[in-house]
C-alpha positions in Angstrom: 50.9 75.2 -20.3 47.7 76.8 -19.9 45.6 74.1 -21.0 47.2 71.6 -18.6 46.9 73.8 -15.8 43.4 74.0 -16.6 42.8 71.0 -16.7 44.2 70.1 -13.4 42.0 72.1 -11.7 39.2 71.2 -13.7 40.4 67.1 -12.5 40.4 68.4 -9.3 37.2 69.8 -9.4 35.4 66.9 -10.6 37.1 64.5 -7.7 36.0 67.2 -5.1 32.5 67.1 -6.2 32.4 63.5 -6.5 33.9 63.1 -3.2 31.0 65.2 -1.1 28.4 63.5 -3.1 29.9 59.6 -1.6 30.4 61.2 1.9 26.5 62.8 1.8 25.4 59.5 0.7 26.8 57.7 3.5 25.8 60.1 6.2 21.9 60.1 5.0 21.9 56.5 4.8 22.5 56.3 8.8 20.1 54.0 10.1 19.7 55.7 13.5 23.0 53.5 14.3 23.5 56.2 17.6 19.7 55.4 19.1 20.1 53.9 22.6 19.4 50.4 22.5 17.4 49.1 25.7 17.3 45.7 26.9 14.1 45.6 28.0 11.0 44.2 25.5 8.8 46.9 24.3 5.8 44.4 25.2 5.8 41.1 26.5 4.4 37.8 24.2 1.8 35.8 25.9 0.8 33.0 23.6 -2.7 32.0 23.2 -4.1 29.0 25.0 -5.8 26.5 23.6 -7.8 23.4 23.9 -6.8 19.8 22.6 -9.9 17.4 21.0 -9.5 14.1 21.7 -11.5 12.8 18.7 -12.6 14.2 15.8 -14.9 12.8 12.9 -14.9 13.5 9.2 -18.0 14.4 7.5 -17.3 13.2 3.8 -20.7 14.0 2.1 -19.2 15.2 -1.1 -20.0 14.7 -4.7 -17.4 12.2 -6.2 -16.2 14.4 -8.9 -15.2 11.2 -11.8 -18.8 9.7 -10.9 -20.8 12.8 -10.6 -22.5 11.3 -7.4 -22.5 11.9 -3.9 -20.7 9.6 -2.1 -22.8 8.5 1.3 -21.2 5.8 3.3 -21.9 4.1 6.3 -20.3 5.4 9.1 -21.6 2.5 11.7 -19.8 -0.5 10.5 -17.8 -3.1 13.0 -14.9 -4.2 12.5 -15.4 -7.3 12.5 -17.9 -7.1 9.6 -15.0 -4.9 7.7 -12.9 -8.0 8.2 -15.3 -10.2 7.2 -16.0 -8.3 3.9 -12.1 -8.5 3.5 -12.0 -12.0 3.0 -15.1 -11.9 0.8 -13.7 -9.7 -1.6 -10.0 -11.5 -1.8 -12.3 -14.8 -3.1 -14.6 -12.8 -5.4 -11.4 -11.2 -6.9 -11.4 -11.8 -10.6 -8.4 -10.9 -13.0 -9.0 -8.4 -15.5 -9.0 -9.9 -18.7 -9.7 -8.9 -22.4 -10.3 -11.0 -25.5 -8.4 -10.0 -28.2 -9.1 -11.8 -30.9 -9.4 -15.9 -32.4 -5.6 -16.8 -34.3 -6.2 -20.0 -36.2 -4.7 -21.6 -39.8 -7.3 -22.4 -42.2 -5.6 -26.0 -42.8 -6.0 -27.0 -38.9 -8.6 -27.1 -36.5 -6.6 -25.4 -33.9 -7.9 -22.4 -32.2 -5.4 -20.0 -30.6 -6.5 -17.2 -28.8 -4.8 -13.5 -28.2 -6.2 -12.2 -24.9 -4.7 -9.6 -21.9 -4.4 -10.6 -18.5 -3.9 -8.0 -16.1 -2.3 -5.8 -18.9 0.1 -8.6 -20.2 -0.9 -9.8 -23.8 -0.9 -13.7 -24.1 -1.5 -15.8 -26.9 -2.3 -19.4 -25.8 -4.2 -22.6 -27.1 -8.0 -23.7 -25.7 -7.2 -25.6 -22.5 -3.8 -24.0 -21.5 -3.7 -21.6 -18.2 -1.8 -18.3 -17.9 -1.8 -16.9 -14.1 -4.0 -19.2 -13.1 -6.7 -18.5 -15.2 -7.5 -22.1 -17.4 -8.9 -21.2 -20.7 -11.8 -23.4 -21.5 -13.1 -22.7 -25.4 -13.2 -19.7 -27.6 -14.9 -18.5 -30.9 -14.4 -15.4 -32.9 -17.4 -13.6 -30.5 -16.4 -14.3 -26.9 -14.1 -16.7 -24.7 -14.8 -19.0 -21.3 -12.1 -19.1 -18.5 -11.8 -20.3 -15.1 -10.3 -18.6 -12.6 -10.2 -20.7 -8.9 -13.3 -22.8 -9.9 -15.2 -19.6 -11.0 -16.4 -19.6 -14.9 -16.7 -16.0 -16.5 -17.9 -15.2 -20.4 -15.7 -12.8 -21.9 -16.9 -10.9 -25.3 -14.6 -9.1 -28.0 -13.0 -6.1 -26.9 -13.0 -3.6 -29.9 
């Protein structure tokens, strides 16, 4: 019986201690939960004024990083030459095209050609047009096309 008594105490010990050291924890973590809270601000926010631009202009002197040259634009163009230019450039547009290579049987005389047309392979006979673009003649060195009344060389792409 001695042993459990013992250990009883020894129990009630342990709780005891464990106990005061919750109950000190608590009260040292107080945050100052009794200060007296005030309504009034401690200062007052005044927000800065400020000034708006009306217009601004970019300077865009910069070296073109792909190019490796500076890229220097004029600034003083119209807008009607812009539109102008616009117009000029939708009738100078050309599609991009690569020649592939010459595809012909031995036995025939019949050329026909492998070439790319705005990244869509084609293989088409001498005369025949793919997106409007009229292929005229082809060897195994280069090809002629047409594109809106506009004639264009093309070499071998390796």
């Amino acid at each position: 019986m001695n042993k459990k008594k013992r250990t009883r105490y020894l129990l009630l010990a342990v709780i005891l201690i464990y106990g005061a050291v919750v109950v000190r924890f608590f009260m040292l973590s107080d945050d100052g939960v009794d200060a007296m809270i005030t309504s009034e601000p401690i200062t007052s926010f005044k927000p800065a004024s400020y000034t708006v631009k009306e217009s601004f202009t970019i300077d865009n002197n910069y070296r073109d990083p792909f190019l490796g040259t500076i890229v220097n634009r004029n600034q003083t163009r119209k807008k009607n030459i812009s539109r102008q230019n616009a117009s000029n450039q939708e009738d100078a547009y050309f599609p991009a095209i690569k020649y592939l290579g010459l595809i012909s049987d031995t036995g025939s005389g019949k050329k026909v050609l492998s070439l790319e047309i705005n990244t869509k392979e084609y293989i088409a006979k001498e005369g025949s047009v793919i997106d409007s673009v009229q292929i005229i003649s082809g060897n195994l060195k280069n090809i002629s096309v047409s594109y809106k009344g506009k004639r264009k060389n093309i070499n071998i792409s390796g």
